[in-house]
C-alpha positions as MATLAB code, in Angstrom:
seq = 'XXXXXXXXXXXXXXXXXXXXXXXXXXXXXXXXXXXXXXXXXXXXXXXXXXXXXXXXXXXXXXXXXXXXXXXXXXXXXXXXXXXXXXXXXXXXXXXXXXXXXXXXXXXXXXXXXXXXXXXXXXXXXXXX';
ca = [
     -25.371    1.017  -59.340;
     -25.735    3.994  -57.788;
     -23.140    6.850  -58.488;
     -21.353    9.069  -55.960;
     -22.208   12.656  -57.003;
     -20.050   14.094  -54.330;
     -17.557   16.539  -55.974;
     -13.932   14.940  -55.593;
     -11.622   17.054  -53.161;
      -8.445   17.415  -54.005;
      -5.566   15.658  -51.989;
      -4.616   19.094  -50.090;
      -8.128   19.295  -49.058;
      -7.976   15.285  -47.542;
      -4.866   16.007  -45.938;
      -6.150   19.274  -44.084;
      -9.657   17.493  -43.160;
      -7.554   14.783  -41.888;
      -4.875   16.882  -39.612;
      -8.048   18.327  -38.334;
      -9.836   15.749  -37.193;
      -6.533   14.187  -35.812;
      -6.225   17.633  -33.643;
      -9.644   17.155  -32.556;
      -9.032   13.757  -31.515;
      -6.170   14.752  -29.630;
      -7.460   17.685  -27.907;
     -10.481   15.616  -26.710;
      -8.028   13.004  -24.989;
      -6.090   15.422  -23.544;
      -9.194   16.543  -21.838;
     -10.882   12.808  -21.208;
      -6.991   12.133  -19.409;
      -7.320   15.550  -17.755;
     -11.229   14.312  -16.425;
     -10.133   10.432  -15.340;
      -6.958   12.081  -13.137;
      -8.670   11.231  -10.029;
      -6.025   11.668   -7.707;
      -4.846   15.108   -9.175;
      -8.548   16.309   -8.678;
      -8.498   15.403   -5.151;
      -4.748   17.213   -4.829;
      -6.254   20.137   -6.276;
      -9.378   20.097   -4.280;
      -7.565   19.537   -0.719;
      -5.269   22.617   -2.194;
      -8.483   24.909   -3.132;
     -10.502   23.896    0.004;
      -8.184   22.337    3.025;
     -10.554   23.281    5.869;
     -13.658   21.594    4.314;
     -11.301   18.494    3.607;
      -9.611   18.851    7.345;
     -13.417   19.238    9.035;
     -14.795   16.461    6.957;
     -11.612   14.029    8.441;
     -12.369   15.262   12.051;
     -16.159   14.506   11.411;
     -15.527   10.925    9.754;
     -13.018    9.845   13.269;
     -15.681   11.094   15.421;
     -18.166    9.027   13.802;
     -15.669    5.504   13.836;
     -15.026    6.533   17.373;
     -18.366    6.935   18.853;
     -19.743    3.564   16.855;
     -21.315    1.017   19.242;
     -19.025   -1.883   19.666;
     -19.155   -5.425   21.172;
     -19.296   -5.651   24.737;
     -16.693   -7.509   26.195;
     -17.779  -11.200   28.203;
     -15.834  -11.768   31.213;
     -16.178  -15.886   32.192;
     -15.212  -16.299   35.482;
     -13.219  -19.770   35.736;
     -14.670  -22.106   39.311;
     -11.017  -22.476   40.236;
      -9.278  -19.126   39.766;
      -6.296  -19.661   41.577;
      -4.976  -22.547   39.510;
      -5.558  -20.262   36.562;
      -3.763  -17.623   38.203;
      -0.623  -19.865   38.886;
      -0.842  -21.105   35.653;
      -0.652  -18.465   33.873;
       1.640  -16.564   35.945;
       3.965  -19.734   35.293;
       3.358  -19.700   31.652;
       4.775  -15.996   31.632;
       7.247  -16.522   33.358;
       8.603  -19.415   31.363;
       8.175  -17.283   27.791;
       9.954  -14.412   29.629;
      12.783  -16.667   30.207;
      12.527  -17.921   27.103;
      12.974  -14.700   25.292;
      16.159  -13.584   27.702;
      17.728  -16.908   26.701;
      16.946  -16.229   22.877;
      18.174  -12.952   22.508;
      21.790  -14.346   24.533;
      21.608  -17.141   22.005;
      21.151  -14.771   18.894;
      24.868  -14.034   18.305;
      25.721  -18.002   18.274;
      22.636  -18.810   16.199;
      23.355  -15.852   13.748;
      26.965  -17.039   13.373;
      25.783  -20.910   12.942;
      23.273  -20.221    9.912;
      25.669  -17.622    8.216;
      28.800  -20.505    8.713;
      26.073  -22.733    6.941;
      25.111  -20.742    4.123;
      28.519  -19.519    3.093;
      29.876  -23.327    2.666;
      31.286  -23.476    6.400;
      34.358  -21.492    5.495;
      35.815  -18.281    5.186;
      36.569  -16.597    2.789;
      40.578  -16.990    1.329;
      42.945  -14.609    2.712;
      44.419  -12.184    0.158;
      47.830  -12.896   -1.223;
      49.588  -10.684   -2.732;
      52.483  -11.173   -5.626;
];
């Protein structure tokens, strides 16, 4: 077998080596956290250098703004006043619709809350 020949350290020395690696340890996660804070380096950085950040917005909606889109196909219909009334009746009917919903709101309101409570209300207080 082969024998350690490395001199024994005392157990002051062990526990000194080993608070100093545990303070090396903890100073190199403190700076790992400090390096994976993404959103405090861009806080920082919009902080440092706000025109750069400000100009590089203005840049990036002028670029999504002047992108080609898709042109837009108008199909004429062969009989376009039958559309016309159609759809002018078809508004007309969901406008009349909504009026009648929002008058019928209250009712409907009262109806489904009636429902949900057990269909009464609640007991009057007495007192003694």
């Amino acid at each position: 077998m082969a024998k350690n020949n490395r001199p024994k350290k005392s157990e002051a020395e062990l526990k000194n080596e080993i608070a100093l690696s545990r303070s090396v340890v903890a100073r190199e996660l403190r700076g790992l956290s400090y390096e994976a804070d993404i959103p405090a380096k861009i806080g920082r950085s919009f902080r440092s250098q706000t025109a750069i950040w400000i100009a590089g917005a203005v840049v990036l909606g002028m670029v999504v703004t002047l992108m080609p889109r898709k042109k837009k196909v108008v199909v004429e219909t062969r009989s376009g006043d039958k559309a016309k009334d159609k759809l002018i009746g078809t508004g007309l009917a969901l406008g009349i619709l909504k009026i009648a919903a929002n008058l019928a709101k209250p009712a409907i309101m009262k109806f489904v809350h009636q429902r949900m409570t057990g269909g009464s209300s609640p007991p009057p207080r007495r007192s003694w």
